[in-house]
Every structure is written in C-alpha cells, then in structure tokens.
N, C-alpha and C positions, 0 to 999 in steps of 0.2 A: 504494500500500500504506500503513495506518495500520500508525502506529508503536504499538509495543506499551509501556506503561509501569509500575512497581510501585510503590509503596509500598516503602519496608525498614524492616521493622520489627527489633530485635534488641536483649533483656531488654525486652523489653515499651513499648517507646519507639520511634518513627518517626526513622531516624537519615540516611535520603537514599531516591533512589529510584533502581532501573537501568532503562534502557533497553535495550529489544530492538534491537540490530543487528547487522549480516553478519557473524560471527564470536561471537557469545555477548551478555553483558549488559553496558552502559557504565554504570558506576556514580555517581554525584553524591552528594557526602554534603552533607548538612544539617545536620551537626554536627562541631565543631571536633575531638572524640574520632576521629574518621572520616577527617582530612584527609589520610592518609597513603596513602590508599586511592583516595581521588578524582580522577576521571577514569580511573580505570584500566577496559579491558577483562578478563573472566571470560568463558570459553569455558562455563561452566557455572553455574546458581545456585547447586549445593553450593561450590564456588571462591569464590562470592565468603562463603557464609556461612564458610567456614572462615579467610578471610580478615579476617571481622569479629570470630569468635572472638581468632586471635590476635594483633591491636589491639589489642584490650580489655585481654589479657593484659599483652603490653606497655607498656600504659597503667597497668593497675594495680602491674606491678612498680616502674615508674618511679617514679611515687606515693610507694610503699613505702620505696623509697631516698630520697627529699628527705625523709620522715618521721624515718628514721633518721639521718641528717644532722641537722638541724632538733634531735634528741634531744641528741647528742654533742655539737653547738655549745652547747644550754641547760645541759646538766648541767657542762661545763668551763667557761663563765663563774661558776657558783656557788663 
C-alpha cells in the first residue's frame, strides 16, 4: 500500500505535511509556529485543522503579552 501524503497549508502558507496512517493523519510541521503539534496523530483532518487554529491562537496571545511586557518595562525606565 502507498502511503498517502498532504501538503498543510494554513493562512495561506505551507506549514508541514500529514501522513495517512492506521488511525487518522500523523502530522510533521515545517515550521517552528507548528512545533507543538508535531508528531502528533489526528483521527480526522478537521482535528488537526482545529488544532492549527488554536496554535496560532496561542501563538499570537503569547506574542501579545511579551509586547505588553516589552511596553511597561520601556515606559518605567523613562
């Protein structure tokens, strides 16, 4: 049997690919945004796209707090 392979694409960007095997889709990310995710099985692709969603989300709250950080340390040295 050939193995089955995809592309992931997600906001418009190539960010790893999943593999088809015996229980769902084994995912490999190609991007460091993604690593949290990597090697994990998904019984489903909506599974793992929901899974990329909230990454992302994750990602960008994180972001958002060292920003705000980053703020309060500049404005109290002044």
């Amino acid at each position: 049997m050939q193995s089955q392979r995809f592309a992931v694409e997600f906001e418009r960007r190539t960010v790893g690919i999943a593999v088809r095997v015996p229980g769902g889709f084994m995912f490999f990310a190609s991007s460091d945004e993604f690593e949290a995710i990597d090697g994990r099985l998904f019984p489903r692709a909506r599974a793992l796209e929901r899974e990329l969603k909230k990454a992302a989300r994750n990602r960008r709250r994180k972001s958002r707090a060292r920003g705000t950080r980053r703020q309060v340390i500049t404005q109290g040295a002044i």
